[in-house]
C-alpha positions as CSV (number, residue, x, y, z in Angstrom):
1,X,14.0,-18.0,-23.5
2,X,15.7,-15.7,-26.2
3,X,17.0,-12.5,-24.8
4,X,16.2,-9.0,-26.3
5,X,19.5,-7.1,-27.2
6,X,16.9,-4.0,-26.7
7,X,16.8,-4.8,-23.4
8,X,19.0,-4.3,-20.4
9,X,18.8,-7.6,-18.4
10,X,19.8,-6.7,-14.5
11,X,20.1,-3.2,-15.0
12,X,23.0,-0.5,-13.1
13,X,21.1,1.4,-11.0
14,X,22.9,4.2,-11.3
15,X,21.2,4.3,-15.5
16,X,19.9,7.9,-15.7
17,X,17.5,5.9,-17.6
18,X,16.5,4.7,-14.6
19,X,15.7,8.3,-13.0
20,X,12.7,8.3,-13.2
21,X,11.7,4.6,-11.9
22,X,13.5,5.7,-9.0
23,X,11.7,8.9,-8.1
24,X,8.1,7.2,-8.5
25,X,9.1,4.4,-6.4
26,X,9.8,6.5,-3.6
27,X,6.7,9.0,-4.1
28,X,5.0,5.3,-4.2
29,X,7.2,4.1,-1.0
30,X,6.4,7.9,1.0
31,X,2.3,7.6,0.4
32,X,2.6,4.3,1.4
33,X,3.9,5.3,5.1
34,X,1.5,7.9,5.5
35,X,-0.8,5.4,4.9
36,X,0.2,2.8,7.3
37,X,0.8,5.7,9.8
38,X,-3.3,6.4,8.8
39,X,-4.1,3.2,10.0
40,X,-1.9,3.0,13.1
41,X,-4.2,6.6,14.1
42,X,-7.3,5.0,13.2
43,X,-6.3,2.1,15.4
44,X,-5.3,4.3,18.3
45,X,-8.5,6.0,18.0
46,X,-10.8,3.2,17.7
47,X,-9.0,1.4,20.9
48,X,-8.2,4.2,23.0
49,X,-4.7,3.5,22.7
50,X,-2.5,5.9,20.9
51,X,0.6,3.4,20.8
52,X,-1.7,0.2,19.5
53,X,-1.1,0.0,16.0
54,X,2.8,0.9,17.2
55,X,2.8,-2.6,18.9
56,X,3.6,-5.6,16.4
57,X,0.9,-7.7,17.5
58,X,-1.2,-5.5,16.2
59,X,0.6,-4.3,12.9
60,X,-1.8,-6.9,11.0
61,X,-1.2,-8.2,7.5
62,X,-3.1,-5.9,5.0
63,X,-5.2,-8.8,3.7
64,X,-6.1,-9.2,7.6
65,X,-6.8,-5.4,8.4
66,X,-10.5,-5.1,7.1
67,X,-11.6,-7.9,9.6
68,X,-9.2,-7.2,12.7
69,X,-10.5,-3.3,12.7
70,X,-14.1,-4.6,11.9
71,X,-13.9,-6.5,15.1
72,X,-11.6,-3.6,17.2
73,X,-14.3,-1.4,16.2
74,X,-17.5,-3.5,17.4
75,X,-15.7,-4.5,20.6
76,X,-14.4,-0.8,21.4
77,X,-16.8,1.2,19.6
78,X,-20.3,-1.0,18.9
79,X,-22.1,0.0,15.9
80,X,-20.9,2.8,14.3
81,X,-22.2,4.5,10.6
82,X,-18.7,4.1,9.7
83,X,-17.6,0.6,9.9
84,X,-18.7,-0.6,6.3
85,X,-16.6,2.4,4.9
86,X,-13.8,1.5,6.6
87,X,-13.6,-2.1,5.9
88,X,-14.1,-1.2,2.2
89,X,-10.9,1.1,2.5
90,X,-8.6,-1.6,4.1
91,X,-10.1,-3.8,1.9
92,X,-9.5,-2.0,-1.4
93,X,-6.0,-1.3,0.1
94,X,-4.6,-5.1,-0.4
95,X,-4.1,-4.6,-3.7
96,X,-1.9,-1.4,-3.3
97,X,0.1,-2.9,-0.2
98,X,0.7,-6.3,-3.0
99,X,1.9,-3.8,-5.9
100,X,4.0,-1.7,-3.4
101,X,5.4,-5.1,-2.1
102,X,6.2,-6.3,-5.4
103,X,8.2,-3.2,-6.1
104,X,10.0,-3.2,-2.8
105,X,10.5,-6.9,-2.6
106,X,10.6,-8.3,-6.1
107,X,13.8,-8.2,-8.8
108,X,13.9,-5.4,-11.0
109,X,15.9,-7.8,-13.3
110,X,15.2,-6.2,-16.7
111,X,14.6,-2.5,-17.9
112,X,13.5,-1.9,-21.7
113,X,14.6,1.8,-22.3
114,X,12.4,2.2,-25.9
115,X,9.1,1.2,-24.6
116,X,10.6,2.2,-20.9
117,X,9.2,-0.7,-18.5
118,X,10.7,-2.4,-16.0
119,X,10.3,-6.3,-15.4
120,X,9.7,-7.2,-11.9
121,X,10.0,-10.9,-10.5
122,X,7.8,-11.4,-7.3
123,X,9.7,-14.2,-6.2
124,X,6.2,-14.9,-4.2
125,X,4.3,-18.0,-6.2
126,X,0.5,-17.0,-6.0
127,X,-2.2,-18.8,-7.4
128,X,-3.2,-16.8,-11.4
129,X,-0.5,-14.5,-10.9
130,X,2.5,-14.2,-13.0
131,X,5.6,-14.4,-11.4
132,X,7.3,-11.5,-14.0
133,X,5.5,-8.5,-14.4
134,X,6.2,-5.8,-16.5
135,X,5.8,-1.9,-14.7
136,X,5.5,1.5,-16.0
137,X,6.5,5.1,-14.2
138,X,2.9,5.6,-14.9
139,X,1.9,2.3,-12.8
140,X,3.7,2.9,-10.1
141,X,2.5,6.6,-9.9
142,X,-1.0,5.1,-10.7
143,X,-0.5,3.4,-7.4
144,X,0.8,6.2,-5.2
145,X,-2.3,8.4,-6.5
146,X,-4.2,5.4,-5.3
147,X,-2.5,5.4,-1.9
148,X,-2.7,8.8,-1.0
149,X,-6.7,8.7,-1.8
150,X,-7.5,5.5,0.1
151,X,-5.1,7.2,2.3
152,X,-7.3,10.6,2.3
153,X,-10.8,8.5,2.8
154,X,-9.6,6.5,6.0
155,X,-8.7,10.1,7.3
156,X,-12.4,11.6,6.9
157,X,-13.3,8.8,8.3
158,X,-11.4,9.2,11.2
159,X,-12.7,12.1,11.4
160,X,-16.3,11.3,11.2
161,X,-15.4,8.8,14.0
162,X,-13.4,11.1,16.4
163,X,-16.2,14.1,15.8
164,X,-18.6,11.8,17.8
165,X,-16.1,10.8,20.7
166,X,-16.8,12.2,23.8
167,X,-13.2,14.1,23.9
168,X,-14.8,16.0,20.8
169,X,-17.7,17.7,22.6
């Protein structure tokens, strides 16, 4: 490997360079707890239980979610209208918890200031998938917009759910 003396390999974090890395990955790190906090509601709602996505049998692994609520909801629920929507939501949101665990887990071991990307090692060995990736600020805001919207759709669709609970009427 020949190293790039435009690039800064295992960068300071304290680069102003670095600003503004920094501020989308915790805009990216924020929308991703509302999110999880999203789900815990939807799970307290669909089981009856306000503390049951609080209890860490039930904090499922994201690319587990779309089938563990498909199966909370037609054992506490039954059929509902809103059961495809949701799984598609949990479903579409593996990819976004992956990304936001790359960034929180993986190295940030090299920062090119001219063409201002970050290079991020997973350190996780998955099957067609590079172990060094290269990240904008635009990516990772890319993901935080995508957050708070898959965010925003499991939310209606709490709400369509909660509208038809008997505490509603």
């Amino acid at each position: 490997m020949t190293l790039d003396p435009n690039v800064t390999y295992f960068p300071d974090p304290e680069d102003s360079e670095l600003v503004p890395f920094a501020i989308a990955f915790a805009r990216m790190m924020l929308a991703h707890a509302q999110f999880e906090a999203r789900i815990r509601a939807v799970q307290g709602l669909v089981s009856g239980d306000p503390t049951f996505g609080e209890q860490r049998k039930n904090q499922w692994y994201s690319d587990q979610r779309a089938e563990r609520m498909a199966k909370l909801i037609e054992t506490q629920l039954g059929q509902i209208p809103e059961t495809k929507d949701v799984v598609q939501c949990l479903t579409k949101s593996v990819a976004l918890s992956r990304e936001r665990n790359l960034l929180a887990h993986g190295e940030w071991w090299a920062f090119d200031p001219k063409e201002q990307i970050v290079f991020v090692r997973s350190g996780t060995d998955r099957p067609n998938e590079d172990q060094h990736q290269e990240r904008s600020v635009a990516d990772i805001q890319r993901t935080t917009d995508e957050l708070k919207n898959v965010e925003a759709e499991l939310y209606m669709l709490q709400s369509r759910i909660e509208s038809r609970s008997p505490e509603a009427g």
